[in-house]
C-alpha positions in Angstrom: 0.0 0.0 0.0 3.1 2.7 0.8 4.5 2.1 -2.3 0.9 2.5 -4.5 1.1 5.8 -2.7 4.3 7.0 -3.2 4.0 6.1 -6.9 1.0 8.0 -7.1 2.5 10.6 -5.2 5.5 10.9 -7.6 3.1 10.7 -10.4 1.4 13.8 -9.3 4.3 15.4 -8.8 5.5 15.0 -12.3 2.4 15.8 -13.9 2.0 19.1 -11.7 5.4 19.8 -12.8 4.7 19.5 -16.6 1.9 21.2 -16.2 3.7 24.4 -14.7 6.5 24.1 -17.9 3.4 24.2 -20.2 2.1 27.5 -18.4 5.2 29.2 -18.2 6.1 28.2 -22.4 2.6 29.3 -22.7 2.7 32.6 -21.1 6.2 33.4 -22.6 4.8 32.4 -26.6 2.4 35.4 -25.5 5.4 37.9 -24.6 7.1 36.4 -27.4 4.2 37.6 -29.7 4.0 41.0 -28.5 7.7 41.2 -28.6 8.1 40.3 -32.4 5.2 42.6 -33.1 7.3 45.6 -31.4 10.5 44.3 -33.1 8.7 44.6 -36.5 7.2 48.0 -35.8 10.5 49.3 -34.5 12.1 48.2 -37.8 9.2 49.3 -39.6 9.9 53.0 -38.1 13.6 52.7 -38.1 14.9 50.6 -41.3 18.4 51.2 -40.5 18.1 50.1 -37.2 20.2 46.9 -37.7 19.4 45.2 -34.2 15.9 44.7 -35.1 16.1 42.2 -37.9 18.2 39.4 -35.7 15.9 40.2 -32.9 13.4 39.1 -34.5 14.9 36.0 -35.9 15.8 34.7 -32.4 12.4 35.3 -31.5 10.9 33.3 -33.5 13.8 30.6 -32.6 12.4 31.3 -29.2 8.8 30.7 -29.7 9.8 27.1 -31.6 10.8 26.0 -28.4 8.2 27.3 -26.5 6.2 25.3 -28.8 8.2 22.3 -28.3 8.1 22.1 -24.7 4.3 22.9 -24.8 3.7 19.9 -27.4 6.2 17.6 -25.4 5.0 18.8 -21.8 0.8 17.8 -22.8 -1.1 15.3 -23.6 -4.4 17.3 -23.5 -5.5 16.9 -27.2 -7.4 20.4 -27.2 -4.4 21.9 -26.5 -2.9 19.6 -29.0 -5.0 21.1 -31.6 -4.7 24.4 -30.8 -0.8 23.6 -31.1 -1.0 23.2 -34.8 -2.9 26.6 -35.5 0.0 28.3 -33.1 3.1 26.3 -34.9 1.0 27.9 -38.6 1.0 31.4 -37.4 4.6 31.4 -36.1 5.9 29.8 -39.7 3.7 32.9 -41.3 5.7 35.2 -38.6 9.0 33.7 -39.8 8.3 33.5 -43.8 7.3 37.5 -43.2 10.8 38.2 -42.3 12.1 37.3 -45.5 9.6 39.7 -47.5 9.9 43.3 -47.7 9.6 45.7 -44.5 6.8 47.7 -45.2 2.8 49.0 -43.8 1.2 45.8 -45.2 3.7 43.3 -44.0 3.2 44.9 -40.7 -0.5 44.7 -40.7 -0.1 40.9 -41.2 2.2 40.8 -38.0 -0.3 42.7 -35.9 -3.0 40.6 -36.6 -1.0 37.2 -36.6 0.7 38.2 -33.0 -3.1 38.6 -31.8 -4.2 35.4 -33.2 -1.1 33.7 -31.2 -2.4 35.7 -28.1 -6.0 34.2 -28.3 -4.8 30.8 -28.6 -2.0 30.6 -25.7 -4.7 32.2 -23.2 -7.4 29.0 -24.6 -3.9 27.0 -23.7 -4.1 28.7 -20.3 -8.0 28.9 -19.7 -7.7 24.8 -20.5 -4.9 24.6 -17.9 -6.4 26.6 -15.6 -3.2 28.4 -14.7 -1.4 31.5 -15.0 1.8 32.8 -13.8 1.9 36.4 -12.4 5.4 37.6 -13.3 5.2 37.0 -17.0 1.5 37.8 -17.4 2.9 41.3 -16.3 5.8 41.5 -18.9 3.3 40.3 -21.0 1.3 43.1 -20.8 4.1 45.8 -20.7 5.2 44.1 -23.8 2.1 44.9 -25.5 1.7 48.4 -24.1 4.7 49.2 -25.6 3.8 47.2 -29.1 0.5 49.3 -28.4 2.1 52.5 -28.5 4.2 51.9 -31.4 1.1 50.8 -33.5 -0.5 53.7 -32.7 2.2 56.3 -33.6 2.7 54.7 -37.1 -1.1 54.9 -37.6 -2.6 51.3 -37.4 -5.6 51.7 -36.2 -4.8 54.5 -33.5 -8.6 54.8 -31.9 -9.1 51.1 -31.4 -5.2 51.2 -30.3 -5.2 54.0 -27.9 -8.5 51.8 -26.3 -6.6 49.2 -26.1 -3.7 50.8 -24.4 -5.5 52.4 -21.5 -6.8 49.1 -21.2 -3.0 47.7 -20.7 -2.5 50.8 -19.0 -5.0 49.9 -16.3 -4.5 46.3 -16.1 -0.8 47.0 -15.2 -1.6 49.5 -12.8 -3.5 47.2 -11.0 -1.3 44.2 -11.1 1.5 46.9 -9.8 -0.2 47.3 -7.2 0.3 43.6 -6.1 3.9 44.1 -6.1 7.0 45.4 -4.7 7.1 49.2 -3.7 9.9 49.9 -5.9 9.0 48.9 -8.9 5.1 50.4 -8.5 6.9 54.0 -7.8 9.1 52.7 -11.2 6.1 52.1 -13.2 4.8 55.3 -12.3 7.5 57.3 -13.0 7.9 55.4 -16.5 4.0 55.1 -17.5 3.5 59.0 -19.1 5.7 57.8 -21.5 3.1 55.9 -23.1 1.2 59.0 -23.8 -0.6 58.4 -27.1 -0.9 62.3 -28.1 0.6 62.5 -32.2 3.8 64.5 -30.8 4.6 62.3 -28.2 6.6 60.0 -29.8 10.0 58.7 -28.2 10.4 55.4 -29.3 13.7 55.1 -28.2 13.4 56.4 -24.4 10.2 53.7 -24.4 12.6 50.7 -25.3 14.6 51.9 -22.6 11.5 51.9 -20.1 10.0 48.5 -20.8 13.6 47.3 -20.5 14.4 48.3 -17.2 10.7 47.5 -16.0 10.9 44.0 -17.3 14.7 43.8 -15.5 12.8 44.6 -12.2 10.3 42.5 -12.5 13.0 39.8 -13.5 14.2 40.5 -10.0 11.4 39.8 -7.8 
């Protein structure tokens, strides 16, 4: 009888543990998304920026093996399925890269990125799990993708809703946190002002860098 439970003991353990590798692959493919999308914006804005182009490239590398460890991890076949739209849209993500930089390319990557975002959180909602930390870089990733879209004119009223909804949702998750970085995040988040001359791409990168580095931290 002692060893019947220990085996199901160490049985549980495993499966709790590859459960928690699926949700933390699943909530970094999310930040990965938001990230390429930023990347490609950036690049769209700044052509000569020559950063940008392998950025993107390991990106992509690095959603493969969140996708890898995601298929390997479950044996849930919804998520399964949901697996093969995800591995389509990344290949789309990575064939773009090879095609010109332009407004319509970009379009593609915006609306791509939020397809991979809708189905790593039906990964999550199936899981039942989320994991705080990277659902807030998440979201700072995608403020800052936000506020890029909306400067370069892709869909700036539907964008700027969308980005005092991030704005929001941070603010309240900052809460949750250290002092510090709340008094951080304050200091930082009127960069993200969505007014036409506003625009300081740049100084941004440098925010969401440093806020991600703090939250890194924790």
């Amino acid at each position: 009888m002692k060893i019947i439970i220990v085996f199901l003991l160490i049985f549980t353990s495993v499966g709790l543990q590859a459960q928690s590798q699926t949700a933390r692959a699943a909530e970094d493919l999310k930040y990965l998304s938001q990230k390429f999308a930023n990347d490609y914006l950036f690049l769209l804005y700044n052509p000569n920026h020559f950063k940008s182009r392998p950025q993107l490239q390991d990106t992509v590398k690095n959603m493969e093996e969140d996708l890898r460890i995601i298929a390997k991890d479950t044996r849930n076949e919804d998520i399964r399925s949901i697996l093969d739209y995800l591995s389509y849209t990344k290949d789309a993500l990575r064939d773009l890269l090879h095609d010109n930089i332009d407004r319509d390319n970009a379009q593609k990557v915006l609306d791509d990125t939020d397809s991979l975002v809708e189905g790593v959180d039906s990964i999550l909602q199936n899981l039942q799990e989320s994991i705080f930390k990277e659902e807030l870089q998440f979201h700072i990733m995608k403020l800052s993708k936000l506020y890029m879209a909306i400067h370069l004119q892709f869909d700036p009223k539907e964008n700027t809703k969308a980005l005092y909804k991030a704005l929001h949702t941070i603010d309240t998750m900052m809460h949750n946190i250290n002092k510090n970085i709340y008094i951080t995040w304050y200091a930082y988040k009127k960069l993200f002002n969505p007014a036409p001359h506003f625009f300081i791409p740049h100084i941004v990168t440098i925010a969401v860098y440093d806020l991600e580095e703090s939250i890194n931290r924790l």
